[in-house]
VOKOL-118514 format. One record per residue (C-alpha): residue number from 0; residue in three letters; x, y, z. Coordinates in Angstrom, 3 decimals, always signed. Example, Ala and Ser with C-alpha at 12.3 -4.5 7.8 and 13.67 -1.06 7.14 Angstrom:
<pakols>
0,Ala,+12.300,-4.500,+7.800
1,Ser,+13.670,-1.060,+7.140
</pakols>
This chain:
<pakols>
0,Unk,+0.000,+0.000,+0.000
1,Unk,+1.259,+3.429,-1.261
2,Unk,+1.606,+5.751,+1.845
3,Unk,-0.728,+8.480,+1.502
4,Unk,+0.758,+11.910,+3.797
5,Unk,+0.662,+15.239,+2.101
6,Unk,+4.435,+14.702,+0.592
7,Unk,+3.394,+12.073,-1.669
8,Unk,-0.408,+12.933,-2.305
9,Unk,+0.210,+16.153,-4.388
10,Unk,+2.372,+14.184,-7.279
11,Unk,+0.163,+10.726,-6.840
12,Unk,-3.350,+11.331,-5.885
13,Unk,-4.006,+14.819,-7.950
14,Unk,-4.954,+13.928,-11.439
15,Unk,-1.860,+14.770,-13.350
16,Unk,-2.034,+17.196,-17.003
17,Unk,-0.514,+15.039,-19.726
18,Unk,-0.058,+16.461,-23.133
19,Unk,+0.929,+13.705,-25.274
20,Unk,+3.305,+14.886,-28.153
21,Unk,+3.638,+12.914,-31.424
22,Unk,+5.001,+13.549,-34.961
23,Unk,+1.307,+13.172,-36.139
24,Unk,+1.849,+9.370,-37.300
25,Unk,-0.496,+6.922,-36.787
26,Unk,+1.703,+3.897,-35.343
27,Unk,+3.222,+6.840,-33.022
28,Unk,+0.087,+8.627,-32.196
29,Unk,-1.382,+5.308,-31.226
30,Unk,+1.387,+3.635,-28.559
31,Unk,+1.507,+7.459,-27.198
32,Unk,-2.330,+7.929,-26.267
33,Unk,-2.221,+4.690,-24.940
34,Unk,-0.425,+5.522,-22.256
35,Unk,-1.283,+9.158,-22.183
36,Unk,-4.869,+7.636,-21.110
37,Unk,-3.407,+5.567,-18.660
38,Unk,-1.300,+8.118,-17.151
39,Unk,-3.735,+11.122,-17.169
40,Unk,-6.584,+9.507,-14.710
41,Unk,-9.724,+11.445,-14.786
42,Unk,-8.539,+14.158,-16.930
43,Unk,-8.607,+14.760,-20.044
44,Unk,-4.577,+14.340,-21.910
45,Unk,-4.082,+16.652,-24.787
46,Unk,-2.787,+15.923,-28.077
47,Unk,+0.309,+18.499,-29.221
48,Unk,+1.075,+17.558,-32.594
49,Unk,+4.757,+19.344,-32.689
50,Unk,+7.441,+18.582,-34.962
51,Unk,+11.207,+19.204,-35.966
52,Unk,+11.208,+21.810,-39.088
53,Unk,+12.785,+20.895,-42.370
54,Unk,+16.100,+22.650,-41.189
55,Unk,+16.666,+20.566,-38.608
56,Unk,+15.824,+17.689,-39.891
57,Unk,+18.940,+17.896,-42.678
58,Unk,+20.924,+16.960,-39.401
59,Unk,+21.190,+13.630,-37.189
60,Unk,+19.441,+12.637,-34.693
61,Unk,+22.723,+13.396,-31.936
62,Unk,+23.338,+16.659,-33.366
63,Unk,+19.815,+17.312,-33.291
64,Unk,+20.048,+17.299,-29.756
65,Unk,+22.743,+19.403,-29.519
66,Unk,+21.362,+21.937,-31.033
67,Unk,+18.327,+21.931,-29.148
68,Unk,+20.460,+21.979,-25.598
69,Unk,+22.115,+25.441,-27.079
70,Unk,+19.017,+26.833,-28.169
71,Unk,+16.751,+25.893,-25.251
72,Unk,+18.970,+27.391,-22.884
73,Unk,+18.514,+31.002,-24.859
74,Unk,+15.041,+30.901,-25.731
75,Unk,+13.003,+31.969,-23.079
76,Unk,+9.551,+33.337,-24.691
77,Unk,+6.088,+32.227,-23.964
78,Unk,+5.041,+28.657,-25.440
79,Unk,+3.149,+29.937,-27.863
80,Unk,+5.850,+31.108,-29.591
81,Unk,+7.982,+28.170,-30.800
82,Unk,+11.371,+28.060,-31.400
83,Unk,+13.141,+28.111,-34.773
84,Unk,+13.486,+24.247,-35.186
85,Unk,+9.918,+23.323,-34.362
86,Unk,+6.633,+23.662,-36.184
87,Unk,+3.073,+23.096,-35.347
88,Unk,+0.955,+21.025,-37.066
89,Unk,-1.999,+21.425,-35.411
90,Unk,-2.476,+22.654,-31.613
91,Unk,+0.637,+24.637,-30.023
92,Unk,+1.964,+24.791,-27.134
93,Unk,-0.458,+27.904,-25.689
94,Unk,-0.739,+26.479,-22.010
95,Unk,+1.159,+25.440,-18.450
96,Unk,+3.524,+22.889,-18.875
97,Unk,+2.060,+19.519,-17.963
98,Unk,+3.140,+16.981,-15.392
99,Unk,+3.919,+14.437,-17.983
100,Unk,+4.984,+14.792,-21.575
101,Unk,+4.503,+11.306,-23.682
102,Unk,+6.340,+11.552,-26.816
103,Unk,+6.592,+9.296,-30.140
104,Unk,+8.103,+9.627,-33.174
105,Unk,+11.372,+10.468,-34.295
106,Unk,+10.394,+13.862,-35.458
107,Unk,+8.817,+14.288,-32.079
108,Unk,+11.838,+14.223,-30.134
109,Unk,+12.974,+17.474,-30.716
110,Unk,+9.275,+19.116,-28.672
111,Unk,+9.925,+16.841,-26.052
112,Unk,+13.651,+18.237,-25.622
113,Unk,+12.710,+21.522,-25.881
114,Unk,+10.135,+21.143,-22.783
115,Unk,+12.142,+19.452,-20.569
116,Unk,+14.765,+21.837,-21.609
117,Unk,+12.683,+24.836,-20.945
118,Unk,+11.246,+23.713,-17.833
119,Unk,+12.618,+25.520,-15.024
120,Unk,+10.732,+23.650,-12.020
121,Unk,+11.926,+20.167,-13.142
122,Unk,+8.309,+18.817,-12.567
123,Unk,+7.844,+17.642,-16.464
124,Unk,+8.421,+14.404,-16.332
125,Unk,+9.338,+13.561,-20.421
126,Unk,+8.278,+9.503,-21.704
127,Unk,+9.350,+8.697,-24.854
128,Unk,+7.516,+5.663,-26.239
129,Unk,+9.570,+3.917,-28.832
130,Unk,+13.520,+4.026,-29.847
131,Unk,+14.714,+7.823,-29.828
132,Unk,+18.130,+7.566,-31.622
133,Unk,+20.137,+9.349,-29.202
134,Unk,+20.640,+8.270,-25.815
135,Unk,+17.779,+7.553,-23.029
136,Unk,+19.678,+9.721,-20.398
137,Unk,+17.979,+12.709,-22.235
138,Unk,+14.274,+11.488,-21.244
139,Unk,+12.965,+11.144,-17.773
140,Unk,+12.012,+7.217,-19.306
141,Unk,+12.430,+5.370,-22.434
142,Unk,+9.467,+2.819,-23.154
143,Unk,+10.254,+0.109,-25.681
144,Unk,+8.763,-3.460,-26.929
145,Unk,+11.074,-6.519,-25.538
146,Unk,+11.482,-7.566,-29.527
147,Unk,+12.281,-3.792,-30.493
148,Unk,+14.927,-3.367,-27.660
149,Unk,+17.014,-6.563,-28.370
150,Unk,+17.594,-5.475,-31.437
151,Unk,+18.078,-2.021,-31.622
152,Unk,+20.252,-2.013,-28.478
153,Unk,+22.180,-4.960,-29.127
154,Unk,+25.102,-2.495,-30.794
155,Unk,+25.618,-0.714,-27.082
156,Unk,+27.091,-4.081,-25.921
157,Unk,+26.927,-4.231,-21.928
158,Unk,+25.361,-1.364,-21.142
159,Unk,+22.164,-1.978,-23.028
160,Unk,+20.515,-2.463,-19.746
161,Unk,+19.959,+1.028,-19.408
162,Unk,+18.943,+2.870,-15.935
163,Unk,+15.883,+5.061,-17.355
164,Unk,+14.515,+2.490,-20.132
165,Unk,+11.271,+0.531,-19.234
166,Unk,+11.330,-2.775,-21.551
167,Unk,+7.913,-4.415,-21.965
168,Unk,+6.949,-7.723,-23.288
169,Unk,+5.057,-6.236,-25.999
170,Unk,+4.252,-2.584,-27.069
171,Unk,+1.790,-0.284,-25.387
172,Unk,-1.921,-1.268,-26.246
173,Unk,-4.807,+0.670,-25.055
174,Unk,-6.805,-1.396,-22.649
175,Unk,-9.656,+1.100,-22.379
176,Unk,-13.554,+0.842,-23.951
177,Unk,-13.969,+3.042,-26.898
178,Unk,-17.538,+3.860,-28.520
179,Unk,-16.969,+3.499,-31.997
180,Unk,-18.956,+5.898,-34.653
181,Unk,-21.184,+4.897,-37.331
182,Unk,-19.305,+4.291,-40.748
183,Unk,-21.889,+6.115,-43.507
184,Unk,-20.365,+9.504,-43.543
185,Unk,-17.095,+8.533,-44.583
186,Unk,-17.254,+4.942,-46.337
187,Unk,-19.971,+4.640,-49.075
188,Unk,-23.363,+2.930,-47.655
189,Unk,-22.823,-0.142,-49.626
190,Unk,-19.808,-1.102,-47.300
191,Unk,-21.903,-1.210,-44.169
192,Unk,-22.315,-4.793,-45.059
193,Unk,-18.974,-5.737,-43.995
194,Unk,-15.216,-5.035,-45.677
195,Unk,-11.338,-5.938,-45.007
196,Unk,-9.116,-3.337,-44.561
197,Unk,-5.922,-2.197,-46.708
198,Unk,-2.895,-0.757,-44.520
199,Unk,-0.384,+0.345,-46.365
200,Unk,+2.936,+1.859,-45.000
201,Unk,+6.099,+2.197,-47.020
202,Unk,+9.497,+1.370,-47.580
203,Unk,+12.080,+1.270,-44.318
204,Unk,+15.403,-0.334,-44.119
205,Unk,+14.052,-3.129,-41.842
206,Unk,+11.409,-3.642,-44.594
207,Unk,+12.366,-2.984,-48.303
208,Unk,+9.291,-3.016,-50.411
209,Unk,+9.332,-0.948,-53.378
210,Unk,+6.692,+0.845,-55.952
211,Unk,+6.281,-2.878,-57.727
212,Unk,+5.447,-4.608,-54.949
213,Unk,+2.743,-1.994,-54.829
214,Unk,+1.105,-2.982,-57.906
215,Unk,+1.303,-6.671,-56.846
216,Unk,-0.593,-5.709,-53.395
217,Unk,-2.859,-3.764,-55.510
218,Unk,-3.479,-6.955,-57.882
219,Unk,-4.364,-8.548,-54.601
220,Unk,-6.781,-6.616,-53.726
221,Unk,-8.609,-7.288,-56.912
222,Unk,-8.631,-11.079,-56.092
223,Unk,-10.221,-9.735,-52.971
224,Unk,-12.991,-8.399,-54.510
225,Unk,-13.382,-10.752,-57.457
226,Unk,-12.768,-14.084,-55.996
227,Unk,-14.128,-13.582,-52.952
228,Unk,-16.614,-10.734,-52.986
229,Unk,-15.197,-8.261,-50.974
230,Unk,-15.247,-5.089,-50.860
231,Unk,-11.872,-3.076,-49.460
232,Unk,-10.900,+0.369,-47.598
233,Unk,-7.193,+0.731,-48.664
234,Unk,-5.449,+3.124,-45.727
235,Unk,-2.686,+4.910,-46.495
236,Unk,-0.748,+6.199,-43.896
237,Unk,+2.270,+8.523,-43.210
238,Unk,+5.038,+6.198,-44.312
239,Unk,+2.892,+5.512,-47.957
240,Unk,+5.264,+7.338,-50.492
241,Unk,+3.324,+9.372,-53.030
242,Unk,+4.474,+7.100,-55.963
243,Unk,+3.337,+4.054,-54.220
244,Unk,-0.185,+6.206,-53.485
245,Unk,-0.262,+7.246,-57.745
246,Unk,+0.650,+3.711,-58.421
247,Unk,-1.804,+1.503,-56.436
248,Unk,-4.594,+4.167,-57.335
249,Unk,-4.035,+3.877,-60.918
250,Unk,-3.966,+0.198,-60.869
251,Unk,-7.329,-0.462,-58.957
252,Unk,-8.569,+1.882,-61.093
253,Unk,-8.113,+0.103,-63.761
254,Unk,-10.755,-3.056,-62.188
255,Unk,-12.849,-0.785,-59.917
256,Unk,-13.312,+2.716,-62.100
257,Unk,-16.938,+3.040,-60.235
258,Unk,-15.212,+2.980,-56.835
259,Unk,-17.519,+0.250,-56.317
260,Unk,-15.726,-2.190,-54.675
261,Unk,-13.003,+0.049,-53.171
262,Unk,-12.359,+3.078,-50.984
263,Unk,-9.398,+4.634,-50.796
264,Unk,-8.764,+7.279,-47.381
265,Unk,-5.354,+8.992,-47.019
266,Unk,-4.917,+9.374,-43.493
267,Unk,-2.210,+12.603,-44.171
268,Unk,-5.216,+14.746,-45.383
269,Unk,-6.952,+14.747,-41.844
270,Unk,-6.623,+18.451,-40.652
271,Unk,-6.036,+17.320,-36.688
272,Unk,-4.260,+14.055,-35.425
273,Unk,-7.183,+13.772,-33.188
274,Unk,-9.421,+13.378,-36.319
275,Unk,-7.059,+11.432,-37.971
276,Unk,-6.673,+8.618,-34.898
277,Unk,-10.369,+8.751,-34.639
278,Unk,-11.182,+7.519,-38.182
279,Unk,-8.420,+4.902,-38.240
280,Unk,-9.698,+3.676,-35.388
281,Unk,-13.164,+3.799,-36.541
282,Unk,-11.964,+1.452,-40.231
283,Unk,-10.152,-1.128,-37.699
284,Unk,-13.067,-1.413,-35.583
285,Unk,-15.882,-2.248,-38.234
286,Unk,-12.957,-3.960,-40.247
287,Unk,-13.864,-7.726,-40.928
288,Unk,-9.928,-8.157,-41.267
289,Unk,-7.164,-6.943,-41.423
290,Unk,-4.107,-6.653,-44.151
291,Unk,-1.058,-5.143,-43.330
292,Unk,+2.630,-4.231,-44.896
293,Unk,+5.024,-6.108,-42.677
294,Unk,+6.878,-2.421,-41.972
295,Unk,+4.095,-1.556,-39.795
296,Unk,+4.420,-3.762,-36.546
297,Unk,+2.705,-1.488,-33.778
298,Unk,-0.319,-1.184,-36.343
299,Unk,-0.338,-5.217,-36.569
300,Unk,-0.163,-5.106,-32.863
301,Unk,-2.753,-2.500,-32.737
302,Unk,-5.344,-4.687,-34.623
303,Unk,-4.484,-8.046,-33.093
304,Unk,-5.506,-5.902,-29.899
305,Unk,-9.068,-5.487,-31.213
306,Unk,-9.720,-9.099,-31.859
307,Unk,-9.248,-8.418,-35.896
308,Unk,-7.962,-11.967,-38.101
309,Unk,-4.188,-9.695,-39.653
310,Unk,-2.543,-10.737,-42.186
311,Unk,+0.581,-9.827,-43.466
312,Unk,+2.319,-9.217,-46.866
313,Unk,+5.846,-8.521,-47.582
314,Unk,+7.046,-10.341,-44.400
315,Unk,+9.654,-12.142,-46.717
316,Unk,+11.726,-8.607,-46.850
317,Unk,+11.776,-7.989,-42.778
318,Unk,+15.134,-8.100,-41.332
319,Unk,+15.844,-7.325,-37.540
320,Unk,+13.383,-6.048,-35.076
321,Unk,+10.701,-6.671,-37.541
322,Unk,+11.637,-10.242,-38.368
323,Unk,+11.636,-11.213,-34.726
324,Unk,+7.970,-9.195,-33.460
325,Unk,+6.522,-11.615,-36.814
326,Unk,+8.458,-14.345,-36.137
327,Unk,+6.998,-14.230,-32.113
328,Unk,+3.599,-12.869,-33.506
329,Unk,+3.470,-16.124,-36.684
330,Unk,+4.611,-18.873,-33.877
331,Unk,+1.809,-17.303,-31.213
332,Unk,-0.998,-17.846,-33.921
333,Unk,-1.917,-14.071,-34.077
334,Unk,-1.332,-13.438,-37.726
335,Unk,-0.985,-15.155,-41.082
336,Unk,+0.754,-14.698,-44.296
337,Unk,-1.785,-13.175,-47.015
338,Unk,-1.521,-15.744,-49.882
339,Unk,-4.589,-15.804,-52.153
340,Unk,-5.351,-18.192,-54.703
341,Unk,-4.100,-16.934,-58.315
342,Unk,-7.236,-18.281,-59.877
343,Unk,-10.309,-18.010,-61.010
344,Unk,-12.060,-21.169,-59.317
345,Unk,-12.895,-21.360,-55.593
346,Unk,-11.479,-24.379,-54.052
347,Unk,-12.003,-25.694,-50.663
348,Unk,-9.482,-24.353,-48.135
349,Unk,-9.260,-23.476,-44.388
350,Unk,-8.539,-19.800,-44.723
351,Unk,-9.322,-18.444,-48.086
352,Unk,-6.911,-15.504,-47.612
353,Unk,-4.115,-17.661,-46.412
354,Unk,-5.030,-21.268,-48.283
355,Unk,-1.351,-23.120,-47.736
356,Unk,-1.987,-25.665,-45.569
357,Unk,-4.240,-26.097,-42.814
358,Unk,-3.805,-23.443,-39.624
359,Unk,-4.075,-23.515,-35.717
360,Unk,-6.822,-21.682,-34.353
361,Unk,-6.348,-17.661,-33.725
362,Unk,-4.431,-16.832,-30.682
363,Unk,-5.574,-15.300,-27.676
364,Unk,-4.226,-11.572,-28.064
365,Unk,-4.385,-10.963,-24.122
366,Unk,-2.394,-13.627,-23.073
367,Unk,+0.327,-13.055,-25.456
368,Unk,+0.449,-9.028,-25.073
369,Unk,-0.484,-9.374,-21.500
370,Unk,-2.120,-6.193,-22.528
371,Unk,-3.645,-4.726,-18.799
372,Unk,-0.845,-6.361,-17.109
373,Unk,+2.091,-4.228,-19.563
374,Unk,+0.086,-0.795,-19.333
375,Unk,-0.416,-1.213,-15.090
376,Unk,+3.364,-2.125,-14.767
377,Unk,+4.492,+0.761,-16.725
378,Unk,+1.691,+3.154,-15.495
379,Unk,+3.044,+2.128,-11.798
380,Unk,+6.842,+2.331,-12.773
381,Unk,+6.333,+5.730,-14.069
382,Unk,+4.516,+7.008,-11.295
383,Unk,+7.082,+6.164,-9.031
384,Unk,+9.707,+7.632,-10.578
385,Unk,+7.907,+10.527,-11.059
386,Unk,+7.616,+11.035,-7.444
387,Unk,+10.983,+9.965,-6.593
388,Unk,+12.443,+13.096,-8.792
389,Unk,+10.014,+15.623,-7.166
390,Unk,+9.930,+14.474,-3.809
391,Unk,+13.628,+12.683,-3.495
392,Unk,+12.312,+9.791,-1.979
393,Unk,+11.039,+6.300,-3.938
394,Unk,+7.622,+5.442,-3.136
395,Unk,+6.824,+2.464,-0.349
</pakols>
């Protein structure tokens, strides 16, 4: 039992402000409200979509940082007025500091910096959710997926165990109920009947997919519809280059010219990330399945989490952290390989979107994310920390 006297109550009990600062992507966005919910209690967390300009993002991560330590420590105007090396994409910084700032996304990191940097009471406590690139010492706490972190930390040799990193057994999933919006305002009426859903992300050098692989996804996607009636909401989200966008639209096109059977939403031309994370959300949920690119991970994650059959295409060009998180996610029965038939007759087979062979039944998605028991732990470890660097005493 936490003790409860007046040093401890003002930085546990009172419902902290959390403003939870992302880049604007959606796999970013996600992992960071999760835990912004989580962390905020009874109020309501705020969504600062804040990133590094153009000028600073011609330079690395580490110099980055640099140059944010120099300019922090001169910059001493109100928040509303942002530095030279950030831009706002949607709501500025225009209030008090929060208790807790929850970043993600590697053209996030700057913000959080520059808060922390700013803060001359010490009592913003910075999270970044994800791998920053530069070392965890410059963030209150580091959270990062057990299959993300022996990867990407494996290069630091012995001290990869590092003081202020939290490593979970799978990557922050938001636990909490959600009331989900009706469809008809932004997916024609004739999909109401049921559709899988298209995510498409983009080239990375874990995942090397390419413009012609594209076309073949796209080709898949008219199987989809004329082998086995479907119709299909193709995503496209911040990673989708333009060229694979102009390809795959031209292509579908060319079987579906009456949009009929398809519906294409690009996530980047939402005006607010709010908006944005509230209509993805809204596709997975009414989503019969789910296909994925094998670069996006937390979004395979993310549907697995809402009981959605995934599968997954270009898994054959994953190396590293990407090959092991499929690897654990294949051999735990929560997603397949998308391999549809190449013709025209139906045959009988278990799984008509992944026919080879015959497959184990779905996994249990709680078990193996150990969903409310990862958020709690790292809700709790946070907490404490957060009152050990305010109060100077660790939490009993």
């Amino acid at each position: 039992m936490f003790k409860q006297n007046s040093q401890y109550y003002s930085t546990h009990v009172t419902a902290p402000k959390v403003w939870v600062v992302t880049d604007g992507g959606i796999e970013s966005s996600l992992q960071a409200v999760a835990l912004g919910k989580q962390l905020s209690g009874s109020n309501q967390f705020k969504i600062k979509t804040v990133v590094a300009s153009k000028k600073l993002q011609m330079f690395p991560a580490i110099i980055q940082k640099y140059l944010i330590d120099w300019s922090a420590s001169k910059h001493k105007g109100a928040l509303n007025k942002l530095p030279w090396y950030l831009t706002a994409k949607d709501e500025s910084f225009d209030e008090a500091k929060p208790d807790y700032v929850i970043a993600s996304g590697q053209d996030a990191v700057p913000a959080c910096l520059y808060l922390t940097k700013s803060d001359q009471t010490r009592k913003c406590f910075s999270v970044y959710v994800g791998y920053p690139n530069i070392p965890f010492i410059n963030f209150d706490q580091v959270v990062l997926p057990k299959y993300e972190a022996n990867a990407k930390m494996a290069a630091l040799g012995p001290l990869a165990r590092q003081k202020n990193g939290i490593i979970t057994p799978a990557p922050l999933l938001d636990t909490s109920t959600t009331l989900y919006k009706q469809m008809d305002q932004m997916i024609p009426t004739s999909f109401n009947q049921g559709f899988a859903t298209v995510i498409v992300g983009g080239h990375s050098p874990n995942c090397r997919w390419y413009s012609e692989d594209a076309v073949n996804l796209a080709d898949n996607i008219k199987r989809m519809i004329k082998h086995l009636n479907d119709k299909v909401v193709v995503v496209y989200t911040d990673r989708t280059p333009q060229l694979v966008k102009d390809k795959m639209n031209k292509r579908i096109a060319e079987f579906d010219s009456t949009n009929a059977s398809v519906f294409a939403w690009d996530s980047t031309l939402e005006t607010s990330t709010t908006k944005k994370l509230a209509s993805y959300e809204n596709i997975i949920q009414h989503s019969q399945r789910i296909v994925l690119t094998a670069d996006m991970d937390y979004a395979c994650a993310h549907a697995i989490s809402k009981g959605k059959p995934v599968y997954v295409t270009f898994g054959g060009q994953c190396r590293s952290y990407l090959s092991h998180f499929y690897r654990w996610i294949y051999d735990a029965h929560l997603a397949r390989k998308l391999r549809l038939e190449r013709h025209n007759h139906k045959s009988t087979v278990y799984d008509t979107y992944s026919y080879l062979g015959n497959h184990a039944t779905w996994g249990n998605a709680s078990k193996v994310f150990q969903m409310k028991y990862t958020m709690s732990f790292v809700k709790n470890e946070i907490e404490e920390i957060r009152a050990e660097k305010i109060t100077g005493k660790r939490r009993k």
